[in-house]
DOLO-866043 format. One record per residue (C-alpha): residue number from 1; residue in three letters; x, y, z. Coordinates in steps of 0.001 Angstrom, whole numbers, plus 500000, padded with zeros to 6 digits. Each point is the difference from the previous one (the first is absolute). Example, Ala and Ser with C-alpha at 12.3 -4.5 7.8 and 13.67 -1.06 7.14 Angstrom:
BEGIN
<pt resi="1" resn="ALA" u="512300" v="495500" w="507800"/>
<pt resi="2" resn="SER" u="501370" v="503440" w="499340"/>
end
This chain:
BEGIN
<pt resi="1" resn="UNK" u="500000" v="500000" w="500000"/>
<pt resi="2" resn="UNK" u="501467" v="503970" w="499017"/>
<pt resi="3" resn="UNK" u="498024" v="503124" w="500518"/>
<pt resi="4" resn="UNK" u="499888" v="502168" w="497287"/>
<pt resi="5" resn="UNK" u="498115" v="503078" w="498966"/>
<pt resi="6" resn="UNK" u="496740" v="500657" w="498130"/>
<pt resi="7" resn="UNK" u="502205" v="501387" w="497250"/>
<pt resi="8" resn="UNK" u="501953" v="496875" w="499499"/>
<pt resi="9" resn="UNK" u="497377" v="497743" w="499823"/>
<pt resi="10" resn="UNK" u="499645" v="497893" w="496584"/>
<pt resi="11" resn="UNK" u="497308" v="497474" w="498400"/>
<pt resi="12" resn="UNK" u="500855" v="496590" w="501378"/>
<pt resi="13" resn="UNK" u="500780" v="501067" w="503615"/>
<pt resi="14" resn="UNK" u="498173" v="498032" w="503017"/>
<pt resi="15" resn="UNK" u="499301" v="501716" w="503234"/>
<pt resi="16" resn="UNK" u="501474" v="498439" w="502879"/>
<pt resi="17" resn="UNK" u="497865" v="501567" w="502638"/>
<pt resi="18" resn="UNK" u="496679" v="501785" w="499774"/>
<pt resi="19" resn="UNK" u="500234" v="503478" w="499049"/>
<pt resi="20" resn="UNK" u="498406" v="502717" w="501800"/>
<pt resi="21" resn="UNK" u="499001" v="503958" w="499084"/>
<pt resi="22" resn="UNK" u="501862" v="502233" w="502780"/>
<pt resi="23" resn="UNK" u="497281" v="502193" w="500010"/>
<pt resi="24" resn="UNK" u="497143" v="497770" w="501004"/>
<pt resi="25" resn="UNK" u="501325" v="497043" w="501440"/>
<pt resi="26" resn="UNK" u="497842" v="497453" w="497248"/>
<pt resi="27" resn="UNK" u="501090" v="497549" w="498146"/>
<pt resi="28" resn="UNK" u="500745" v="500895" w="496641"/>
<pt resi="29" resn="UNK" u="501623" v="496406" w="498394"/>
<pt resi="30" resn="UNK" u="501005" v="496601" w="501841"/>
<pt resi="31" resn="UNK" u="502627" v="498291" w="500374"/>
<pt resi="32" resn="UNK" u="500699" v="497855" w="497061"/>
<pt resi="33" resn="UNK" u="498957" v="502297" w="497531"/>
<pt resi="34" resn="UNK" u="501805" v="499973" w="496484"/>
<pt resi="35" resn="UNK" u="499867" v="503292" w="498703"/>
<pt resi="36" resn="UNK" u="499154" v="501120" w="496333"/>
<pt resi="37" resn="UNK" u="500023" v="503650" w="498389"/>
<pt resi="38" resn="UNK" u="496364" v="500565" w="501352"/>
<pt resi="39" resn="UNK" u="500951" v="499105" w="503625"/>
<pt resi="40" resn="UNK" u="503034" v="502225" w="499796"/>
<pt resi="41" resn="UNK" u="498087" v="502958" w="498674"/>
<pt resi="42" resn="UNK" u="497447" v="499137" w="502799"/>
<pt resi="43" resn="UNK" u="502442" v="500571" w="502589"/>
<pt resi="44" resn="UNK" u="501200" v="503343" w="499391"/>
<pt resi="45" resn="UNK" u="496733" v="501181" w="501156"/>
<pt resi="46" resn="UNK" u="501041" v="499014" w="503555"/>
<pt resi="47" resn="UNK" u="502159" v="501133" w="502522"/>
<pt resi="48" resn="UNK" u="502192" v="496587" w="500669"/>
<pt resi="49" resn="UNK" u="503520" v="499245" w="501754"/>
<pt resi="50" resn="UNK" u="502768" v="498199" w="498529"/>
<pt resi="51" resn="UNK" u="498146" v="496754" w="498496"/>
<pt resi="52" resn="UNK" u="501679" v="496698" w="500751"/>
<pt resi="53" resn="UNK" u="500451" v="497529" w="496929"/>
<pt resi="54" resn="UNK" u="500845" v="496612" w="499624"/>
<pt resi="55" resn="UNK" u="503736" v="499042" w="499115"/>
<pt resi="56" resn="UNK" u="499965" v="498244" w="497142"/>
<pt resi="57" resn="UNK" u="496486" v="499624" w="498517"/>
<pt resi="58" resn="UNK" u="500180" v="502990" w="497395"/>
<pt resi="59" resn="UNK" u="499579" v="499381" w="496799"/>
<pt resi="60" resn="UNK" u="498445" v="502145" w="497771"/>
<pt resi="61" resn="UNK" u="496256" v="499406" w="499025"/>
<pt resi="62" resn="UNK" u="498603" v="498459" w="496974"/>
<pt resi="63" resn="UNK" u="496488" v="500318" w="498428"/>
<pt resi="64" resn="UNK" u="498227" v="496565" w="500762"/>
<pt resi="65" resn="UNK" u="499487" v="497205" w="497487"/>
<pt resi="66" resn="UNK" u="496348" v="500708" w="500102"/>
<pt resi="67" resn="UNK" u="497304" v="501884" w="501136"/>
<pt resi="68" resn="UNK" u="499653" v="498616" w="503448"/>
<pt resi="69" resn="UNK" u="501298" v="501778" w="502889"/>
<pt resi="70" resn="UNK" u="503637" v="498794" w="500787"/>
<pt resi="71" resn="UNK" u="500671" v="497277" w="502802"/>
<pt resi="72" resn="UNK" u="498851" v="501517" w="503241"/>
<pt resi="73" resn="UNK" u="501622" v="500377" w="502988"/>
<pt resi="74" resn="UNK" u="498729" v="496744" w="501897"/>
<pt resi="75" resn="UNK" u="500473" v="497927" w="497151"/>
<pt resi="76" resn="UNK" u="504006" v="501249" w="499823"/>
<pt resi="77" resn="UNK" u="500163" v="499570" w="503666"/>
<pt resi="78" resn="UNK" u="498668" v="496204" w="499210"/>
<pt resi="79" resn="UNK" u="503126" v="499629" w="498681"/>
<pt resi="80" resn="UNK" u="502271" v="501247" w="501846"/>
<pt resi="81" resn="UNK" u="502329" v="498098" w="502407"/>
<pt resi="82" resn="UNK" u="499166" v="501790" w="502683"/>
<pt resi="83" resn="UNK" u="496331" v="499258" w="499495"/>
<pt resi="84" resn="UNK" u="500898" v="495817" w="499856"/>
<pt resi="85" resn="UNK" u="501650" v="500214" w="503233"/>
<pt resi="86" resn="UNK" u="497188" v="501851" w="501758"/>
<pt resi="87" resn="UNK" u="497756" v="497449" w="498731"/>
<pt resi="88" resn="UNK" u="501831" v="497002" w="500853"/>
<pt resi="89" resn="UNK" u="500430" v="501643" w="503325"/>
<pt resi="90" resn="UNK" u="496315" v="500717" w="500563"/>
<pt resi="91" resn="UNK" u="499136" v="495918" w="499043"/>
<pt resi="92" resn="UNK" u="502346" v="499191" w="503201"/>
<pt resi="93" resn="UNK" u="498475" v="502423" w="501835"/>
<pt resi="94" resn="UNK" u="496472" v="498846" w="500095"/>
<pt resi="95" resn="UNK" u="501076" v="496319" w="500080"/>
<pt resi="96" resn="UNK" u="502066" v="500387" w="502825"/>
<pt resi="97" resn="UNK" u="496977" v="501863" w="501621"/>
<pt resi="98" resn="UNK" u="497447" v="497474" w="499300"/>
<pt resi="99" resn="UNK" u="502141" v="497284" w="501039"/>
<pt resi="100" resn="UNK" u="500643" v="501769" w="503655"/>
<pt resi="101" resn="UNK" u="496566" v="501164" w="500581"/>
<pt resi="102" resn="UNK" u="498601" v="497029" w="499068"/>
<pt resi="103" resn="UNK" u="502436" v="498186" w="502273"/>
<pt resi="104" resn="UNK" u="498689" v="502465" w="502814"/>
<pt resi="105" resn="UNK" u="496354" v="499363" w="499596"/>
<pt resi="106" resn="UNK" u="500520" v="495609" w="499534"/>
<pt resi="107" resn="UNK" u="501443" v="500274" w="502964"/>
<pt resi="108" resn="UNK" u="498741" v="502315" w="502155"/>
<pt resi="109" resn="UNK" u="503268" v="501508" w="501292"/>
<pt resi="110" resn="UNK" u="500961" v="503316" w="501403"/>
<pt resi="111" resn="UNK" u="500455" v="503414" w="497952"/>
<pt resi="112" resn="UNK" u="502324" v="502093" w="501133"/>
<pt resi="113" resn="UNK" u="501354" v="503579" w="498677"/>
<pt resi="114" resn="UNK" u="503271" v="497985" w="499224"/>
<pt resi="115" resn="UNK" u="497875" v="497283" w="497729"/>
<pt resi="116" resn="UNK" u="498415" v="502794" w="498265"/>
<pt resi="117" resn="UNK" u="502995" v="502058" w="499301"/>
<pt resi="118" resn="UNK" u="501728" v="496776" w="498619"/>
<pt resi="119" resn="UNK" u="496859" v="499349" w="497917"/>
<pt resi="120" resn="UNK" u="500513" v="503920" w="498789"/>
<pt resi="121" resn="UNK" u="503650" v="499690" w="499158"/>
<pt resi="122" resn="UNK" u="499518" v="499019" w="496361"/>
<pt resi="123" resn="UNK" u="497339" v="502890" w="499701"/>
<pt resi="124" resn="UNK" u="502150" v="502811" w="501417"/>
<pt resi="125" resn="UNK" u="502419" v="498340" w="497298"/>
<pt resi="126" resn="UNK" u="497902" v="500946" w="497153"/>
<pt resi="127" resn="UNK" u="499604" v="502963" w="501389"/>
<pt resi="128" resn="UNK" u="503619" v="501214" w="500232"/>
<pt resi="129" resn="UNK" u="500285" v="498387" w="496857"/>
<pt resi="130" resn="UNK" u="498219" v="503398" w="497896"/>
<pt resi="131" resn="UNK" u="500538" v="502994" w="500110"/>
<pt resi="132" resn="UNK" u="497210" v="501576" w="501773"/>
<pt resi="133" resn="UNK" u="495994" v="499263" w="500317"/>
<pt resi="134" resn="UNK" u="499657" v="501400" w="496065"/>
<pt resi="135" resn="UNK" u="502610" v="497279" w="498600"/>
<pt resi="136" resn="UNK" u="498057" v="497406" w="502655"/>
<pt resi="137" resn="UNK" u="497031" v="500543" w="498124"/>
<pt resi="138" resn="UNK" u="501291" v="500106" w="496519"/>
<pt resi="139" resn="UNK" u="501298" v="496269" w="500999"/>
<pt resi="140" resn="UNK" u="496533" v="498438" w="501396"/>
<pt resi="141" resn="UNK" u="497954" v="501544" w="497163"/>
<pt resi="142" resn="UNK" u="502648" v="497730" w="497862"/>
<pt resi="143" resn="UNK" u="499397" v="496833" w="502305"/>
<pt resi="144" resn="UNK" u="496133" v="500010" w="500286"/>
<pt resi="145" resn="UNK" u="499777" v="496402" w="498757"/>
<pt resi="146" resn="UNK" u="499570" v="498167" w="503771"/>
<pt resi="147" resn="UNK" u="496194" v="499044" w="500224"/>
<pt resi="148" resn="UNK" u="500640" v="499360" w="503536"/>
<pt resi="149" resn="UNK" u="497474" v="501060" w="502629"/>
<pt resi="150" resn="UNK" u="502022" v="500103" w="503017"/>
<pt resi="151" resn="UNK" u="503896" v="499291" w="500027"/>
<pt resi="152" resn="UNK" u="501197" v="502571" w="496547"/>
<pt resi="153" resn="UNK" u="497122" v="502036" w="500980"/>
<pt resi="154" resn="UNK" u="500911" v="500409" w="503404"/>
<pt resi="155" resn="UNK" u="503821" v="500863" w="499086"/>
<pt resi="156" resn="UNK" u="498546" v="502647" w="497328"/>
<pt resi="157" resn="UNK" u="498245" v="501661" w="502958"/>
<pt resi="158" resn="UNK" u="502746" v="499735" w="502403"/>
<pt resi="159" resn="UNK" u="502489" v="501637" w="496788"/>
<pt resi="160" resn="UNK" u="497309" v="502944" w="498960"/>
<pt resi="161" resn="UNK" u="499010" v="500845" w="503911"/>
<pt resi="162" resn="UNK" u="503920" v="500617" w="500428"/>
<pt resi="163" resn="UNK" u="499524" v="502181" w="496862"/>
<pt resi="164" resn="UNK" u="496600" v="502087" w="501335"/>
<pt resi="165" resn="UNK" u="502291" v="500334" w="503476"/>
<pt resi="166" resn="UNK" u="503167" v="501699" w="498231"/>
<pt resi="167" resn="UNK" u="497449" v="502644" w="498691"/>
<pt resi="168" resn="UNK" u="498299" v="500876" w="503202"/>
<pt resi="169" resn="UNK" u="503676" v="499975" w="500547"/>
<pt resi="170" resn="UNK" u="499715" v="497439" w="503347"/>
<pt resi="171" resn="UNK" u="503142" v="499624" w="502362"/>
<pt resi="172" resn="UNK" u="501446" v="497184" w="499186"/>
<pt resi="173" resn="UNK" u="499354" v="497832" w="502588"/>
<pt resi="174" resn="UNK" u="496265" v="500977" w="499202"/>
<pt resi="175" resn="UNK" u="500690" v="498619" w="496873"/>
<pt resi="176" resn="UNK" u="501574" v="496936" w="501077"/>
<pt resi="177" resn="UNK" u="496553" v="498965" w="501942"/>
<pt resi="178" resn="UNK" u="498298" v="500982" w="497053"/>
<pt resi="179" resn="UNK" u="501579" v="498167" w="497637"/>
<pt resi="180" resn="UNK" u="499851" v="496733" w="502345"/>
<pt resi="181" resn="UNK" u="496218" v="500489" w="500383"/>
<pt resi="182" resn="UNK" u="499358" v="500047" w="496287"/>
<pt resi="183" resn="UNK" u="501512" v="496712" w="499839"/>
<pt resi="184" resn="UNK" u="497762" v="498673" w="502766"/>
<pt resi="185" resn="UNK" u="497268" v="501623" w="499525"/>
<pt resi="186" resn="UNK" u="497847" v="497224" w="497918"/>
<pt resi="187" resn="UNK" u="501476" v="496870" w="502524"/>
<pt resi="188" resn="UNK" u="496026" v="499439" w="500704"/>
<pt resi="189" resn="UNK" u="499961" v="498712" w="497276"/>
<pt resi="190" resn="UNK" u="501122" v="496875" w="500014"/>
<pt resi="191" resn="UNK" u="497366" v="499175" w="502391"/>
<pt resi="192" resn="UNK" u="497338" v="500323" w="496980"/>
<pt resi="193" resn="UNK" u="499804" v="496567" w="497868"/>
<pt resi="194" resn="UNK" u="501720" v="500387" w="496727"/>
<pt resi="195" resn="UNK" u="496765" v="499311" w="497786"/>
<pt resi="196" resn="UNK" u="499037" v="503046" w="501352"/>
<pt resi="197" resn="UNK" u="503122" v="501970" w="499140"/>
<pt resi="198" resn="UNK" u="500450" v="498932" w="496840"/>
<pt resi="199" resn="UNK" u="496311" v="499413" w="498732"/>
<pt resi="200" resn="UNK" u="500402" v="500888" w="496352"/>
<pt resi="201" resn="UNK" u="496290" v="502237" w="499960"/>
<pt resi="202" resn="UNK" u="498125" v="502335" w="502037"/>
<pt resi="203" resn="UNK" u="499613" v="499665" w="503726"/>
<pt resi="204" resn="UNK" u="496647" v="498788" w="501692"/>
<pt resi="205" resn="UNK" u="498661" v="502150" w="502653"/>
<pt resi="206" resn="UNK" u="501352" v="497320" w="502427"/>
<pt resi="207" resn="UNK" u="503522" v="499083" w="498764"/>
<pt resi="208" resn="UNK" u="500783" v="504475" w="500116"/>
<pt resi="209" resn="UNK" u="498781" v="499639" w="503518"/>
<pt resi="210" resn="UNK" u="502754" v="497310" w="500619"/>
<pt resi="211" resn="UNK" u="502357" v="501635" w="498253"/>
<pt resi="212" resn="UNK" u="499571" v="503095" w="502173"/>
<pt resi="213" resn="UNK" u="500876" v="498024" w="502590"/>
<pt resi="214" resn="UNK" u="503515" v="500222" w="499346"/>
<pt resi="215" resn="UNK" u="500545" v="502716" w="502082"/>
<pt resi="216" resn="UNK" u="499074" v="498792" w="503060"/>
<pt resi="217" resn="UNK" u="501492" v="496565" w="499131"/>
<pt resi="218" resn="UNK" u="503395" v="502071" w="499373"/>
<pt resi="219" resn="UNK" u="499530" v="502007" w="503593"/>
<pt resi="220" resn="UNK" u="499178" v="496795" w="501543"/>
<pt resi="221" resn="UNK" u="503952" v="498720" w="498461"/>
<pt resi="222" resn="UNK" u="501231" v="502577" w="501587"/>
<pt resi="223" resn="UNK" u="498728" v="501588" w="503149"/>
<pt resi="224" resn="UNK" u="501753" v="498240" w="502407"/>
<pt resi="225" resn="UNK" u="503422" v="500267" w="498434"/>
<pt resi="226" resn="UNK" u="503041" v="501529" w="500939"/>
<pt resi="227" resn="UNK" u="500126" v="502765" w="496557"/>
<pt resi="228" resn="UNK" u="498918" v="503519" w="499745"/>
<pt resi="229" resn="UNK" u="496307" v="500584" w="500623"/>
<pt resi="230" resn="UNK" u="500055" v="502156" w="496963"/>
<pt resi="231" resn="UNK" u="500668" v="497276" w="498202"/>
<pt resi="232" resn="UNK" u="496799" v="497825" w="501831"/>
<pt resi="233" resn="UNK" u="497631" v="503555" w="499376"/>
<pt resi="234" resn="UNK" u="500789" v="500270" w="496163"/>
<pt resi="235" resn="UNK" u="499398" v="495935" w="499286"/>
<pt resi="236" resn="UNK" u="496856" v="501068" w="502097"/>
<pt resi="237" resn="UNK" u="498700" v="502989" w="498587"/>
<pt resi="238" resn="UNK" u="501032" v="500217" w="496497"/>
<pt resi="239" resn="UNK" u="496709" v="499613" w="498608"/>
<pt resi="240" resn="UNK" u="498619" v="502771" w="502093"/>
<pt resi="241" resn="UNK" u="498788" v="503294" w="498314"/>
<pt resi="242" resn="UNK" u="500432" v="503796" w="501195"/>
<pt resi="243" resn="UNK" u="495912" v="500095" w="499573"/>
<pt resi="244" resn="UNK" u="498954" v="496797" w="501868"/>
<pt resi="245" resn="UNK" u="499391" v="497793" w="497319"/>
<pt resi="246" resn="UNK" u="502683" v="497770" w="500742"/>
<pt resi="247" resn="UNK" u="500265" v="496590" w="501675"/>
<pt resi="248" resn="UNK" u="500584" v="498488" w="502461"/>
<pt resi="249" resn="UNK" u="499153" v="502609" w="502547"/>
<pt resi="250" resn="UNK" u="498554" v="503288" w="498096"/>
<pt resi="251" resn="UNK" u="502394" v="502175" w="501386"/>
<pt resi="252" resn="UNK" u="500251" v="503808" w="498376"/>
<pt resi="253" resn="UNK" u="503609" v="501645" w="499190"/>
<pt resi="254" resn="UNK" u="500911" v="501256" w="503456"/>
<pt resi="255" resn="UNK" u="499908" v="496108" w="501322"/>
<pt resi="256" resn="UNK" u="501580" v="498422" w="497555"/>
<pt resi="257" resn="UNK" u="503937" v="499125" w="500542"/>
<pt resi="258" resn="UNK" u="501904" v="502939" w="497200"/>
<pt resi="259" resn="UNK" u="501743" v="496221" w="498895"/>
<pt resi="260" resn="UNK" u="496805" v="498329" w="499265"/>
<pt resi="261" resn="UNK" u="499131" v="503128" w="497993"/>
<pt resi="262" resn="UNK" u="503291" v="500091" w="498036"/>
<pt resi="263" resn="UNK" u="499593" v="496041" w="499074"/>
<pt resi="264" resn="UNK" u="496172" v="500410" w="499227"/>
<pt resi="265" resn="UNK" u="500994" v="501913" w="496945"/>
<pt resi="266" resn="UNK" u="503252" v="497987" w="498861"/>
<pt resi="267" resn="UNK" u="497386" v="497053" w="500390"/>
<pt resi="268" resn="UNK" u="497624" v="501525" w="497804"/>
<pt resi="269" resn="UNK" u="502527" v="500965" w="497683"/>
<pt resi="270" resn="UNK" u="501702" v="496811" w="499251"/>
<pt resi="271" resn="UNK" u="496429" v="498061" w="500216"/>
<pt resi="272" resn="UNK" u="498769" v="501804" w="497048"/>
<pt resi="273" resn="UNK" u="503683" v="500058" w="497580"/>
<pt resi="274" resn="UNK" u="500597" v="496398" w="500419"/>
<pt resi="275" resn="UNK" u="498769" v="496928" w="499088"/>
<pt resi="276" resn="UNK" u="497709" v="498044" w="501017"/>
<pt resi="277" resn="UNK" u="498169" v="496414" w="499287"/>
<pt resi="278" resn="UNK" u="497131" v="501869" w="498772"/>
<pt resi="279" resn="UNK" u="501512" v="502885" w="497861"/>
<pt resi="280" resn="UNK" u="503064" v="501295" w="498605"/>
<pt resi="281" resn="UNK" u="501791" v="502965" w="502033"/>
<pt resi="282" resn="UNK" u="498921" v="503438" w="499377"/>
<pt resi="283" resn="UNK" u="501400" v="503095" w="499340"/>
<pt resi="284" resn="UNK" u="501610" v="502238" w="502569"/>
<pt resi="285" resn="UNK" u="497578" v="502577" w="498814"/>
<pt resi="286" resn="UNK" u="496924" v="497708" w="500863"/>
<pt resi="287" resn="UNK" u="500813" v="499638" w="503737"/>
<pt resi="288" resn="UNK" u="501112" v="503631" w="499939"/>
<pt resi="289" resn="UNK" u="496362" v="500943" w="499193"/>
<pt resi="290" resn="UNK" u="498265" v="497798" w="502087"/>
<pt resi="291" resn="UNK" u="502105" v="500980" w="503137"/>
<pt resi="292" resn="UNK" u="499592" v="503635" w="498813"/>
<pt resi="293" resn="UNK" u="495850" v="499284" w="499232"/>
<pt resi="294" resn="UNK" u="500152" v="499002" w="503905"/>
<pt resi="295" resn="UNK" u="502394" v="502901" w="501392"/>
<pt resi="296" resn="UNK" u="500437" v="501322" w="502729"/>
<pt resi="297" resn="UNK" u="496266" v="498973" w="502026"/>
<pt resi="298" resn="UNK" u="502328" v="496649" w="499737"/>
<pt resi="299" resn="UNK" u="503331" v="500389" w="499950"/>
<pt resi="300" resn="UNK" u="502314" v="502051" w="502372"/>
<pt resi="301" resn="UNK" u="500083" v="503558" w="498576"/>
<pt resi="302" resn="UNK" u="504001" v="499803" w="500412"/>
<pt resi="303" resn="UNK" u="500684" v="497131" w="498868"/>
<pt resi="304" resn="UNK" u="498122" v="499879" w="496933"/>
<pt resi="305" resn="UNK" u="501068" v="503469" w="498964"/>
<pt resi="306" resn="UNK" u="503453" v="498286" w="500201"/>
<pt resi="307" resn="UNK" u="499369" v="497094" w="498486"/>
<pt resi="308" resn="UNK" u="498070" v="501224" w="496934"/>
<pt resi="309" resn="UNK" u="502242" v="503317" w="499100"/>
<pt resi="310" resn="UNK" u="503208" v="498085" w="499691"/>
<pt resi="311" resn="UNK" u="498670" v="496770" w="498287"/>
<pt resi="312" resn="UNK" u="498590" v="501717" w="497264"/>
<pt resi="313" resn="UNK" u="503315" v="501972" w="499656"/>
<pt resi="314" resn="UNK" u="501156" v="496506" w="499408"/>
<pt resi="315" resn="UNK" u="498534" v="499564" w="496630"/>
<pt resi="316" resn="UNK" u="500390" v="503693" w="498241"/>
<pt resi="317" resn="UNK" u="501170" v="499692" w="496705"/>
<pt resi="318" resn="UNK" u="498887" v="496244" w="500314"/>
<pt resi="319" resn="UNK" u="499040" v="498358" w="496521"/>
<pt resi="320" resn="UNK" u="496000" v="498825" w="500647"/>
<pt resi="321" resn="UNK" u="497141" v="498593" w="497665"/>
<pt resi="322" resn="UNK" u="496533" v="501973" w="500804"/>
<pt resi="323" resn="UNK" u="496661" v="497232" w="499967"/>
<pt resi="324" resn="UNK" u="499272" v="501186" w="496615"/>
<pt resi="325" resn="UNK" u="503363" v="498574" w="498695"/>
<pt resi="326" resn="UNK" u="501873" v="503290" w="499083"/>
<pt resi="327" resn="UNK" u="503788" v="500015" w="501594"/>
<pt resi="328" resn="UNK" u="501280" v="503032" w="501532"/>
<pt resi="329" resn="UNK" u="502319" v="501449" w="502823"/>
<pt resi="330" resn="UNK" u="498700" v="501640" w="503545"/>
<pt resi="331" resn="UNK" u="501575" v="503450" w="499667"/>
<pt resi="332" resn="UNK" u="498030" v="501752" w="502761"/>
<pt resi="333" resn="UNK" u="498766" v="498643" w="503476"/>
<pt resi="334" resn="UNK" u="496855" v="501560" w="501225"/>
<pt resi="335" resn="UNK" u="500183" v="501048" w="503784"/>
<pt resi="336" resn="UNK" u="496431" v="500275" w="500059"/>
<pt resi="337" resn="UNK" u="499710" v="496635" w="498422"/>
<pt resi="338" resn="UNK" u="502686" v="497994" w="500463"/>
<pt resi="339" resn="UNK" u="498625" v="496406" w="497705"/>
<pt resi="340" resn="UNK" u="499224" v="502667" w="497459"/>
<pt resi="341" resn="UNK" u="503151" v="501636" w="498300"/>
<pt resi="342" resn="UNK" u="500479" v="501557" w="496587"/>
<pt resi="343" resn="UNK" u="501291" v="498146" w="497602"/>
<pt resi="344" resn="UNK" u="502039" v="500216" w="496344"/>
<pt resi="345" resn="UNK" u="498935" v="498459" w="497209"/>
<pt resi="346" resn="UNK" u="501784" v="501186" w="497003"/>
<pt resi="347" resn="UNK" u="499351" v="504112" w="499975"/>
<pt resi="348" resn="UNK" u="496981" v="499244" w="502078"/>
<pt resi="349" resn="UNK" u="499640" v="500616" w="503992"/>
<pt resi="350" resn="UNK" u="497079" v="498519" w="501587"/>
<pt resi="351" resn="UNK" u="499054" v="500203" w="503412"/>
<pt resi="352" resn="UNK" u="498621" v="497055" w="501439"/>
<pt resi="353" resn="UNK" u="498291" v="502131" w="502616"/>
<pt resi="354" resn="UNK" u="497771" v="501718" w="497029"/>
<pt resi="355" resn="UNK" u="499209" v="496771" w="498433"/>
<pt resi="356" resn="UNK" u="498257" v="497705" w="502611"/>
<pt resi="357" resn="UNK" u="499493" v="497179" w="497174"/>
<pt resi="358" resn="UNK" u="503663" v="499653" w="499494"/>
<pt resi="359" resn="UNK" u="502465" v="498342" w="502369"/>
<pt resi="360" resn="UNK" u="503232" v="498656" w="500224"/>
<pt resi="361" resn="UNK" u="499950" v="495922" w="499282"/>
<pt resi="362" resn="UNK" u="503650" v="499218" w="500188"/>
<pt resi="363" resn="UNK" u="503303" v="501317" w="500751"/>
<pt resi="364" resn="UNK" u="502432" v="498745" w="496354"/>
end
């Protein structure tokens, strides 16, 4: 990586950190970026510092074969080596995870804060492993191919709460606990029978009832072990809702443990962008709006203004395919409307947040 400045900057370079305007603090391009006359030109309209390139990626650009946008970002990050050995890393984390916590359970032994931080080595791994939460992300939206209720899902949580905590910027031993809870916070269920987890159609009445369950099944695990009652409060209460509508108790916001908030949406999140028995994953931009549809009667006011500003920073300048088929690139986020940004399609700019019929369908 070399800084250089704006006025130096050629087609063919790749960002090696996200760039932002002096002036206003936002996001103006992430990391990852490779830039082309348009992008240039598009900076000088900001105030920026010295922008910091990758070493050794420059080449100069070349009009694509076709009229299709060029390879994205995710599906050059596929490639990458750096990518592989996240991945391979991930697979060993949830197996060694369902192997221990399984082992726990079968036999019924004791959990203590030194069990759970050598069941959250491998994750704190992956975590050092990137360069920050936005580099985090950019790796699991490449991995979503785990249909796996409980184990992948539950180190997905345990990775993005980490990510939601460095944002409300938590201390880190804050984050530590945090982190630790996401992975636990689904151990209730392995007290549901498996039909039930992975039934391939819609839920009866009865078997959601079950499955709700979970939480106290989870509490149950826990409550009389030696580990941080944080920890025993978010596996509780991570269903709950700000307004009441939760479960298992009803509580409102000022009851709820701030953990349990932080994992409720991380769970949401990674519920609705990976797969499952019953569907494919969805976009990013589908759990964005649902979580943002709910808001803040739901969610806590902090942490979902955390969680939602920077993920969607994420993705500017990502390559996307609306649900009526046309490709294009987000160029705008929305800060009234976060699922909704404005996006490029050829000399075009649309803003989602106009155009209720359109949506974004998939992230390229």
């Amino acid at each position: 990586m070399r800084y250089i400045d704006a006025s130096q900057l050629r087609p063919g370079m790749q960002l090696a950190d996200n760039l932002y305007s002096l002036g206003s603090g936002q996001m103006i391009m992430p990391r990852g970026t490779v830039l082309d006359d348009k992008l240039i030109s598009r900076l000088e309209m900001y105030p920026t510092s010295r922008i910091s390139i990758q070493e050794g990626l420059w080449e100069p650009t070349k009009e694509p074969a076709s009229p299709d946008l060029p390879p994205s970002y995710a599906q050059r990050l596929r490639q990458t080596p750096e990518f592989q050995q996240f991945k391979s890393d991930f697979e060993e984390t949830f197996s060694s995870f369902k192997w221990s916590i399984n082992e726990i359970v079968k036999q019924d032994s004791d959990i203590s804060d030194k069990k759970v931080s050598e069941m959250a080595e491998p994750v704190f791994h992956l975590i050092t492993a990137t360069t920050g939460p936005s580099h985090l992300f950019d790796m699991l939206h490449c991995l979503r191919q785990y249909d796996d209720e409980t184990y992948a899902h539950s180190v997905n949580v345990a990775l993005i709460a980490h990510s939601i905590g460095v944002w409300m910027n938590l201390p880190e031993e804050d984050l530590n606990v945090l982190t630790k809870a996401g992975l636990m916070h689904d151990i209730g269920k392995l007290m549901v029978p498996h039909n039930i987890i992975s039934k391939p159609a819609s839920l009866t009445s009865d078997e959601y009832n079950i499955i709700k369950e979970h939480t106290l099944h989870g509490y149950e695990i826990l409550k009389d072990q030696s580990i941080d009652e944080r920890i025993k409060l978010a596996v509780l209460e991570h269903h709950e809702r700000c307004d009441g509508s939760g479960y298992p108790n009803h509580l409102v916001g000022k009851d709820i443990d701030p953990f349990a908030k932080v994992i409720a949406l991380a769970d949401v999140y990674d519920a609705v962008t990976s797969p499952r028995v019953y569907r494919d994953a969805q976009c990013p931009f589908v759990a964005l709006s649902i979580i943002e549809n709910e808001g803040m009667q739901k969610y806590d006011s902090s942490a979902y203004l955390s969680f939602m500003s920077n993920v969607v920073n994420i993705y500017l300048l990502n390559q996307v395919r609306l649900n009526d088929g046309r490709k294009g690139e987000i160029v705008f986020i929305n800060r009234e409307f976060f699922s909704k940004p404005t996006i490029r399609i050829g000399n075009e700019y649309i803003d989602l947040s106009l155009n209720p019929q359109l949506y974004i369908e998939e992230l390229l």
